[in-house]
C-alpha positions as CSV (number, residue, x, y, z in Angstrom):
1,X,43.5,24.1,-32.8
2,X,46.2,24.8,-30.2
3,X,46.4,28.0,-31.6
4,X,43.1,29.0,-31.8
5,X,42.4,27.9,-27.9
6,X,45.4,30.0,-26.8
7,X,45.0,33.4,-29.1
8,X,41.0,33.5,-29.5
9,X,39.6,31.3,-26.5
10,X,41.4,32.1,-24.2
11,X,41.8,36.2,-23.9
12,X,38.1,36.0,-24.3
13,X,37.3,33.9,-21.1
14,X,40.5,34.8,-18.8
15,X,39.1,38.1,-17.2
16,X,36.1,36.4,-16.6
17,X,37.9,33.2,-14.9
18,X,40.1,35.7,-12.8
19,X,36.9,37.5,-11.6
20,X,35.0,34.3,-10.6
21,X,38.3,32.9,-8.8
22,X,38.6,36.2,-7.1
23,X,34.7,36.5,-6.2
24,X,35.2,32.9,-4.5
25,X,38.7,33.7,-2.7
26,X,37.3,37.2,-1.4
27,X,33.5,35.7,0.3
28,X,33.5,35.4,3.8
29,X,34.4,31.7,5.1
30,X,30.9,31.1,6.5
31,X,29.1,32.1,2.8
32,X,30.1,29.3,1.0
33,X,26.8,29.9,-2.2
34,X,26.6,29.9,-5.6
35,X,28.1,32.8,-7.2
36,X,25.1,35.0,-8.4
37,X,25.4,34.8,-12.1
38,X,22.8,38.2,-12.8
39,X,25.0,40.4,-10.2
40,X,28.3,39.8,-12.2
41,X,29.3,42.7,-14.4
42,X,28.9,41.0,-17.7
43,X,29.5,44.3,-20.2
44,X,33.2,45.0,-18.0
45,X,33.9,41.3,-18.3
46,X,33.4,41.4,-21.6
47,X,34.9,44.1,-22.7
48,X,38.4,43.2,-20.9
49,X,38.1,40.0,-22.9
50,X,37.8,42.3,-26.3
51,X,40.5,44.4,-25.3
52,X,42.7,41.6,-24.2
53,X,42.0,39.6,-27.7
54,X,42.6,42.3,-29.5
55,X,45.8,43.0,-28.1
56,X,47.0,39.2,-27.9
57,X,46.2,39.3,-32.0
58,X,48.2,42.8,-32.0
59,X,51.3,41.4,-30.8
60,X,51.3,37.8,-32.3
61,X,50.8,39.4,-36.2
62,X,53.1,42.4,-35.3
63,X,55.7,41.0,-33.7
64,X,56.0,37.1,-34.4
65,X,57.8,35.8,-37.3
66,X,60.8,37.3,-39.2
67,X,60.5,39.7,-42.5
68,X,62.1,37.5,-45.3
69,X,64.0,39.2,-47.9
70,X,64.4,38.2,-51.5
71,X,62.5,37.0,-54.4
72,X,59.2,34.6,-53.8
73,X,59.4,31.8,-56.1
74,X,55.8,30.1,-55.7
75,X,55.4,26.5,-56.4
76,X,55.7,24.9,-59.5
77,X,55.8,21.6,-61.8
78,X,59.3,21.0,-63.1
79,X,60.3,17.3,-64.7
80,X,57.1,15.6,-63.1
81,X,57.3,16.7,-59.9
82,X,56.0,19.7,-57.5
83,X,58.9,22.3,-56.8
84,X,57.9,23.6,-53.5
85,X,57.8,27.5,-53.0
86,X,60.6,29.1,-51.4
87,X,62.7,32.4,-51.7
88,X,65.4,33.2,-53.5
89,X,67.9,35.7,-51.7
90,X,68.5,39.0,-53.0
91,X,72.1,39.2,-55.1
């Protein structure tokens, strides 16, 4: 779930939360309103979130995790019990 919130969720809503935080930090220190929710520029917000998702899923497949190399041995049953998969190096 943690993972999920932090490579989906959260690209998604982050330009959007640093737009809001900046369109409060930037009024004037008598306006103190609502933030108009019509006025904000929902298809820019948007799209940074797509961009920023996609990019976020780019680099966690691409460059996470290391290549194994060797034989895969998938799981099997072996003298009553499971023989997890693993792999075998090369020789």
């Amino acid at each position: 779930m943690l993972r999920v919130l932090l490579t989906i969720v959260l690209p998604l809503v982050l330009p959007t939360a640093i737009y809001l935080a900046w369109v409060r930090t930037t009024q004037p220190a008598g306006d103190s309103g609502p933030v108009r929710w019509r006025a904000l520029p929902w298809i820019w917000l948007a799209g940074a979130g797509t961009v920023l998702l996609v990019l976020v899923l780019f680099v966690v497949n691409v460059h996470f995790g290391s290549p194994e190399t060797g034989l895969y041995v998938p799981p099997r049953w072996e003298n009553g019990h499971i023989v997890p998969g693993h792999v075998e190096p090369q020789r």
